[in-house]
C-alpha positions in Angstrom: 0.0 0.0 0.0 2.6 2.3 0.7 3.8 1.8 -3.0 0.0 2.7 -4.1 0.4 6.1 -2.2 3.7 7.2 -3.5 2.1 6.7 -7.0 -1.5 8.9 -5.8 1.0 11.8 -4.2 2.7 12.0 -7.7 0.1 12.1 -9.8 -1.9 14.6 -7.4 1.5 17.3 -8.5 1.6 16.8 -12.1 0.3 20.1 -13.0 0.9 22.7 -15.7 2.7 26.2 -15.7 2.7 25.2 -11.4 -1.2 24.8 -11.2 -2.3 21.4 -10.3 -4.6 19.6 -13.0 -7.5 19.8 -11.0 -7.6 23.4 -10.6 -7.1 23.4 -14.1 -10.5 23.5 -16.5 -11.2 20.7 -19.2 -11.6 23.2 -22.1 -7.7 24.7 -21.3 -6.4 21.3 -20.8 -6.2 19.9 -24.2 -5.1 23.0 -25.8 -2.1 23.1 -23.0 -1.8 19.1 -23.7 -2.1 18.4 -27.1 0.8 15.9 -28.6 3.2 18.5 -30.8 3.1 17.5 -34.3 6.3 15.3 -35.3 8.5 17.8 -37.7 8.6 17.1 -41.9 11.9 15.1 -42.5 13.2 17.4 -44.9 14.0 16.7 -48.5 17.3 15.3 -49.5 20.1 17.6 -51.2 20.2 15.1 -53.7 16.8 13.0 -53.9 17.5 9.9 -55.6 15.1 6.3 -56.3 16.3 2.6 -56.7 13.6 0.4 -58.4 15.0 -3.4 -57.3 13.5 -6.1 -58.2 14.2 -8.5 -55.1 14.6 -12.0 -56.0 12.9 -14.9 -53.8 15.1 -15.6 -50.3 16.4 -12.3 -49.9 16.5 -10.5 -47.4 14.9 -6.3 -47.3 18.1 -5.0 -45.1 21.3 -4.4 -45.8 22.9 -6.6 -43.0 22.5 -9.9 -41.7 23.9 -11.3 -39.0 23.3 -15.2 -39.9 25.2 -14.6 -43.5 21.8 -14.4 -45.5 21.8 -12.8 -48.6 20.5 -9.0 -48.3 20.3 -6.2 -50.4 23.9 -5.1 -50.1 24.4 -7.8 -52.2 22.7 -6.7 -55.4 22.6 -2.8 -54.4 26.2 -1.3 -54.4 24.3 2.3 -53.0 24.7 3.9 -49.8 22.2 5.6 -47.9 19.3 4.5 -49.2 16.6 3.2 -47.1 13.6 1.0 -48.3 10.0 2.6 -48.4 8.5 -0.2 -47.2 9.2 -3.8 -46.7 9.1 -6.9 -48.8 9.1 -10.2 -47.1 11.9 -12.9 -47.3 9.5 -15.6 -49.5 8.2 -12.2 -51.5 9.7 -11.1 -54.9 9.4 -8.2 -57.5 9.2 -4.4 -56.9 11.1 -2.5 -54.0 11.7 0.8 -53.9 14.5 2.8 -51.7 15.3 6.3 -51.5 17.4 8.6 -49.5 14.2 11.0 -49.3 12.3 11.2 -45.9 9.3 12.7 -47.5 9.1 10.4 -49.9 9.7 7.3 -48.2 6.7 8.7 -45.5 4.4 9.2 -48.3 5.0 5.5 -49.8 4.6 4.3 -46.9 1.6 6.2 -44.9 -1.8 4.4 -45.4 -3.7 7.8 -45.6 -1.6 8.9 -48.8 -3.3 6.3 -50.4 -0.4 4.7 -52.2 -1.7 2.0 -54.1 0.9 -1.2 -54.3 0.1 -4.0 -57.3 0.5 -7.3 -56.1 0.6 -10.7 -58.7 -0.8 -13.2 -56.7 -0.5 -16.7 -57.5 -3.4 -18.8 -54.8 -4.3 -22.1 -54.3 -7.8 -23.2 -55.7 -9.9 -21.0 -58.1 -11.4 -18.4 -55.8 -15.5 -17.7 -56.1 -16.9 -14.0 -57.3 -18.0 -14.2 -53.3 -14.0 -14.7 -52.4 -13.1 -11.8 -54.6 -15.9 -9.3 -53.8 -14.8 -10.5 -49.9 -11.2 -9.2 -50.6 -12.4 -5.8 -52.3 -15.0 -5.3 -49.5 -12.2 -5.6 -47.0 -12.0 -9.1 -44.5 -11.6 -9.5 -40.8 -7.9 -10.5 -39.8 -6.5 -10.5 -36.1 -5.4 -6.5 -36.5 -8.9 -5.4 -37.7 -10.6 -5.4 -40.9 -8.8 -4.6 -44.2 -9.5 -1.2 -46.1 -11.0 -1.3 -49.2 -9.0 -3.4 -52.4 -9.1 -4.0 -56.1 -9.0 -7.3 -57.2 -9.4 -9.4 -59.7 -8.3 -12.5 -61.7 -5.7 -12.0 -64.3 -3.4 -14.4 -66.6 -0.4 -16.2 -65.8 2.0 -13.5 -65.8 5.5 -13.6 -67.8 7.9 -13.6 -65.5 11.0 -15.4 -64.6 11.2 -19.1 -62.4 11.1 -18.8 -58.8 14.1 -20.5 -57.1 13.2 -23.1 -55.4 10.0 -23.8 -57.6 7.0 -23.3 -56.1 5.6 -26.4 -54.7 1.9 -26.6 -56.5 -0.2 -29.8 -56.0 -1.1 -31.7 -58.7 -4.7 -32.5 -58.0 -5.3 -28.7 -57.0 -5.7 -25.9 -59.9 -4.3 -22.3 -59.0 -4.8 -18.9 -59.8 -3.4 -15.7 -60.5 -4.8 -12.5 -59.1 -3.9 -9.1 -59.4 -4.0 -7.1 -56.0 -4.4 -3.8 -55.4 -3.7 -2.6 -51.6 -3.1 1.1 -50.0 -1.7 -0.4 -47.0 1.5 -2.4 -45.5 0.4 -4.5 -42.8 2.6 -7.7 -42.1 2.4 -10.4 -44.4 -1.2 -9.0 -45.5 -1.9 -10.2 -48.2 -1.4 -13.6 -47.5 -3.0 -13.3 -44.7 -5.9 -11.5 -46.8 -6.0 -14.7 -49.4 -6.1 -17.1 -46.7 -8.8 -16.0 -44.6 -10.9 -16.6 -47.7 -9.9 -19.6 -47.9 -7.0 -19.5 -50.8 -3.4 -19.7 -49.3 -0.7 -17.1 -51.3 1.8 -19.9 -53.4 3.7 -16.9 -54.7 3.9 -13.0 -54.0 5.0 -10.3 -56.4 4.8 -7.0 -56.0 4.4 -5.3 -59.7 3.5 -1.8 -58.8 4.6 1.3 -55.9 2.4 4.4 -56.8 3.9 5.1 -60.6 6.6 3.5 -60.2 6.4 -0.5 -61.7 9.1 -3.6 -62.4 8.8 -2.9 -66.4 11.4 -4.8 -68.0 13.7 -4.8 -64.7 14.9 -8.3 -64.6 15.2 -10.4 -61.3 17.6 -9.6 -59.1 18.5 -6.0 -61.2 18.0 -2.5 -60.5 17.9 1.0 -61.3 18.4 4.3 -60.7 16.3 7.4 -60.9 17.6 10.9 -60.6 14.4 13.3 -59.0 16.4 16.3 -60.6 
């Protein structure tokens, strides 16, 4: 108890400019209180983009502790940062940049960035699966914004290494998904709930920037200037 009372005595002298919060009233308190906005990162001197297009088994960090091959391997650029991750078993379009304001914007789900995602399932997913994953689905961190989707051919693109392990006696399917945000692992998590786990993740599309004819483990750069 004496713990409890320490704790009581403290809170009872938090106050502001000396005045104890009691004596001060509601209407003055959240002006005096409110959270100060974070400041702008400010714009690089000299604002450059990398397009990559991350193979399968690599890594989105330029370290690695356990030896596992990272972007340091394939990007000979300093101080750029991604904007936004890609997972390990994820391939196709990542895109780093050594400006702030730009990486925030990619990456903030109320700038609306769209991200293109080729999406090869298990099964043949139903008009109800689809409409499910454009309406928005339940998943353990709340329910999904709003996403385009829809069924699309086999893409060209290059062999995954190892293959992708497809079973025989099941068909699959390639959908093209659209997504504004950058939860973890979402969109697998956003194919299985409906009942069609993700075999293979690209990610086609940031905003305008896309993959093109960027081959597999190749980049770019892009001067802003």
């Amino acid at each position: 108890m004496a713990n409890s009372g320490k704790f009581s005595s403290f809170k009872k002298k938090t106050a502001t400019n000396g005045r104890p919060l009691s004596q001060i009233p509601k209407s003055k308190r959240t002006s005096k209180m409110t959270r100060r906005k974070s400041p702008q990162k400010p714009p690089a001197e000299n604002p450059i983009i990398v397009l990559f297009n991350k193979p399968f088994d690599v890594l989105c960090q330029f370290t690695d502790e356990s030896g596992r091959q990272t972007l340091k391997d394939f990007i000979p650029i300093s101080d750029v940062y991604a904007a936004g991750r890609l997972d390990r078993d994820s391939e196709g379009l990542l895109l780093l940049t050594n400006d702030g304001q730009l990486q925030a914007k990619l990456t903030q789900p109320n700038k609306k960035t769209f991200k293109t995602y080729w999406v090869q399932v298990e099964g043949e997913p139903t008009e109800a699966a689809i409409k499910a994953l454009c309406d928005g689905v339940e998943l353990k961190d709340g329910i999904t914004l709003p996403a385009k989707v829809k069924i699309m051919d086999s893409p060209e693109i290059w062999p995954r290494v190892p293959p992708v392990r497809e079973r025989k006696s099941i068909p699959t399917t390639w959908l093209e998904v659209q997504i504004c945000e950058g939860r973890n692992r979402q969109v697998r998590r956003m194919t299985a709930h409906v009942g069609h786990p993700t075999l293979r993740l690209i990610r086609y599309k940031i905003g305008q920037w896309c993959l093109d004819d960027l081959q597999n483990g190749q980049y770019k750069q892009i001067s802003q200037r």
